[in-house]
C-alpha positions as CSV (number, residue, x, y, z in Angstrom):
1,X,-53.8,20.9,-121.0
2,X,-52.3,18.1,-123.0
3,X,-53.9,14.4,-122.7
4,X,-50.7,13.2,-120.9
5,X,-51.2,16.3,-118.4
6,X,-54.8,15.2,-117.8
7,X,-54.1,11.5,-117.3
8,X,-51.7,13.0,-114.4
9,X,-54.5,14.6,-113.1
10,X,-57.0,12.4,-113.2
11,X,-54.4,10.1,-111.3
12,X,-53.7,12.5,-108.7
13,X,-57.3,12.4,-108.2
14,X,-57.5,9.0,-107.7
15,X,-54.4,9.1,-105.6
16,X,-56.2,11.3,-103.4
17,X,-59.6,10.1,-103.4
18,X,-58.1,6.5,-102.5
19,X,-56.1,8.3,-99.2
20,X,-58.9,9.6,-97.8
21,X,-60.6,6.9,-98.0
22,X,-58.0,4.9,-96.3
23,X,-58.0,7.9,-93.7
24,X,-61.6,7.3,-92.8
25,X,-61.3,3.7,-92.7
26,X,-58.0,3.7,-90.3
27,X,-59.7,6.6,-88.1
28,X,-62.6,4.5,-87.6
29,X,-61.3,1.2,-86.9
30,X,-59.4,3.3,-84.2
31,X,-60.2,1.4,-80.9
32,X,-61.0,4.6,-79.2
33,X,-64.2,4.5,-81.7
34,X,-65.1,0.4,-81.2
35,X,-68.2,1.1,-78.6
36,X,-69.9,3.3,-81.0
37,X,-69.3,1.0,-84.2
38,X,-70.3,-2.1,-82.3
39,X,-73.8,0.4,-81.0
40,X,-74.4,1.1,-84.7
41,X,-72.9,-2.3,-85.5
42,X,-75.4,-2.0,-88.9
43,X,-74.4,1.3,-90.0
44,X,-70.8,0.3,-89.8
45,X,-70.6,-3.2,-91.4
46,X,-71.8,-1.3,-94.6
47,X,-69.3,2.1,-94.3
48,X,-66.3,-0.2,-93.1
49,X,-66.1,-2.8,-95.8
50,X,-67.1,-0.3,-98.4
51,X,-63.8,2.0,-97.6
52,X,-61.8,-1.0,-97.5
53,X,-62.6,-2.4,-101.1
54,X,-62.4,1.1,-102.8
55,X,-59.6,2.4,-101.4
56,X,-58.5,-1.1,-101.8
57,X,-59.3,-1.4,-105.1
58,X,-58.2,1.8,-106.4
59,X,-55.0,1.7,-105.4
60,X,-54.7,-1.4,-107.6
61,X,-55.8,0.4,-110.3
62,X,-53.4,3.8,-109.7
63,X,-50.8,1.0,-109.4
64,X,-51.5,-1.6,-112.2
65,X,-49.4,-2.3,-115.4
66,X,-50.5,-2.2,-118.3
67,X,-51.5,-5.0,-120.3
68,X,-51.0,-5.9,-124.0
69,X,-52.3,-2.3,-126.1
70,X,-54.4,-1.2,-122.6
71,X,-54.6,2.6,-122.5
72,X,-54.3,2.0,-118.5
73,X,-54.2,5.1,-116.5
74,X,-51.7,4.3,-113.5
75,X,-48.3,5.4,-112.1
76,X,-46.6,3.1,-114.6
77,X,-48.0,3.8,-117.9
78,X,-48.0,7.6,-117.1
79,X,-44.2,7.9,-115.3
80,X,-43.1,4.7,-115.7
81,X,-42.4,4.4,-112.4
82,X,-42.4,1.4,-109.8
83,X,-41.7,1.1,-106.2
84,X,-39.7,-1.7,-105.9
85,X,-38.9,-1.1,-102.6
86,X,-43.2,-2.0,-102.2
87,X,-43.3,-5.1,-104.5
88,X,-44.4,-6.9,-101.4
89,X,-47.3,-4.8,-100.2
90,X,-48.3,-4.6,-104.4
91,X,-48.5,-8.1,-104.4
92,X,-50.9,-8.5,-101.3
93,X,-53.0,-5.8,-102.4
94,X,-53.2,-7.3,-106.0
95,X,-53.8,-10.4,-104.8
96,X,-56.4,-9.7,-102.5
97,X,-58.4,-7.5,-105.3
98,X,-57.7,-10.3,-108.0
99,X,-59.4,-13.5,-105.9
100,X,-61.6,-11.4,-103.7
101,X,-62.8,-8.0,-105.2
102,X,-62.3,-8.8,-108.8
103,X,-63.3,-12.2,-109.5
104,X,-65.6,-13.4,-106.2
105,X,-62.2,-17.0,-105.6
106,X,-64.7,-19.2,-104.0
107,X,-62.2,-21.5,-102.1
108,X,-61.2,-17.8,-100.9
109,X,-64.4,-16.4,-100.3
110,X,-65.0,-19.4,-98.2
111,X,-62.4,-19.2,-95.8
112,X,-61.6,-15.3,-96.2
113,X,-60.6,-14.8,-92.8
114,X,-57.6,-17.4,-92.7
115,X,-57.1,-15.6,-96.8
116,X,-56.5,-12.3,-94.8
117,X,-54.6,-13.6,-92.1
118,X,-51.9,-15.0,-94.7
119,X,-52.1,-12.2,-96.5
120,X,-50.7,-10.2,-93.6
121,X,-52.3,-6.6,-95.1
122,X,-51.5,-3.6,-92.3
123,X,-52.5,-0.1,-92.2
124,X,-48.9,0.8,-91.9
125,X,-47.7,-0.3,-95.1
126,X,-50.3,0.7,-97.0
127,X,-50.1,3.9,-95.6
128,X,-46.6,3.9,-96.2
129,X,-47.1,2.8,-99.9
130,X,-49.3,6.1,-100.1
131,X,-46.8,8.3,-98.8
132,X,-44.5,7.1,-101.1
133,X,-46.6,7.5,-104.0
134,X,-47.6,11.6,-103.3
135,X,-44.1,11.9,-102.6
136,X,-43.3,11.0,-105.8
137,X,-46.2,12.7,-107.8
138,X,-45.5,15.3,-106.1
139,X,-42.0,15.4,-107.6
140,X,-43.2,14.4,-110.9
141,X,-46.4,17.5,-111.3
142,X,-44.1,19.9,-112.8
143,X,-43.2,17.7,-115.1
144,X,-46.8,17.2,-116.1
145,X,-48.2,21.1,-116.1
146,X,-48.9,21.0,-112.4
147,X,-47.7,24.4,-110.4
148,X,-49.4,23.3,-107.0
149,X,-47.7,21.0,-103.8
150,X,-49.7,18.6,-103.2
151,X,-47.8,16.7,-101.3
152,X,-49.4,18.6,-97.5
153,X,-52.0,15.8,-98.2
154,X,-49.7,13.3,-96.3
155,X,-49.7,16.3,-93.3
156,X,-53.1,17.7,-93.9
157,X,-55.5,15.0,-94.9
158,X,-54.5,12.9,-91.7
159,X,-55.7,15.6,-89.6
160,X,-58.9,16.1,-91.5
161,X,-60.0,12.7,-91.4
162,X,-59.5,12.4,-87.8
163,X,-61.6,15.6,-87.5
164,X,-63.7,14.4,-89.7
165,X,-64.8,11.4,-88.1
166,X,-65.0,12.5,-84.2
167,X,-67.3,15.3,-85.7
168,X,-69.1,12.3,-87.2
169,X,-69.1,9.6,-83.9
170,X,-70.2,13.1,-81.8
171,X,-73.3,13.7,-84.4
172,X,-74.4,9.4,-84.7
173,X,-75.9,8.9,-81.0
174,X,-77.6,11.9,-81.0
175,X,-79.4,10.9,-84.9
176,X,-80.3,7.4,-83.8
């Protein structure tokens, strides 16, 4: 395997790591599942925001250019691609990982909740931004030495995670 066919696979990896991730967070913020998180209220404060900033934060990185001679591994500086069509959603996620998970803004740390109502950041289109990004590595893996689809995830990993975490919210009373 060539060192351009690894970075695709470590990014795949990351791609996928950072949807699941995202999975469990949306499947848990489900209303359906609010009495539970509010009964384990300190159990979930911790899992919740801990999701949020890594999937968060990874998919900054998967999607960050690279700067100056920066050996970045990320969509761009592997395929050269960009999703213009998701400039808007990039920018809200870069932004919030630049003053919040990156470099601690005060002024934005001190008023976070009116920083994430601006912000305007939904599940749906960073769920859509994922989607678009298997698609495309999905279309781009022969290209890199990569036989297997992996582009089920979008199908499959939905479905797990749901599973996943009502197996989870059945198993929680019964520990506590």
């Amino acid at each position: 395997m060539t060192s351009h066919e690894k970075n695709f696979d470590y990014l795949v990896g990351q791609v996928t790591l950072a949807y699941k991730q995202f999975l469990l967070f949306k499947e848990l913020r489900k209303p359906s599942n609010r009495k539970l998180l509010n009964s384990h209220g300190y159990f979930f404060k911790v899992i919740l925001p801990t999701l949020s900033i890594s999937f968060l934060s990874n998919l900054s990185k998967i999607l960050e250019a690279p700067h100056g001679f920066d050996e970045t591994v990320s969509i761009f500086t592997i395929t050269k691609q960009r999703f213009v069509d998701q400039e808007e959603i990039i920018s809200k996620i870069k932004k919030l990982r630049n003053k919040v998970l990156a470099h601690n803004d005060m002024k934005t740390l001190q008023d976070l909740d009116k920083f994430m109502r601006e912000l305007q950041l939904k599940n749906e289109n960073i769920e859509d931004l994922f989607i678009q990004i298997i698609d495309y590595l999905n279309e781009q893996r022969v290209h890199f030495g990569l036989s297997g689809e992996f582009a089920y995830f979008k199908d499959q990993l939905p479905e797990y995670a749901k599973r996943s975490v009502d197996d989870l919210l059945k198993v929680i009373p019964k520990a506590l």
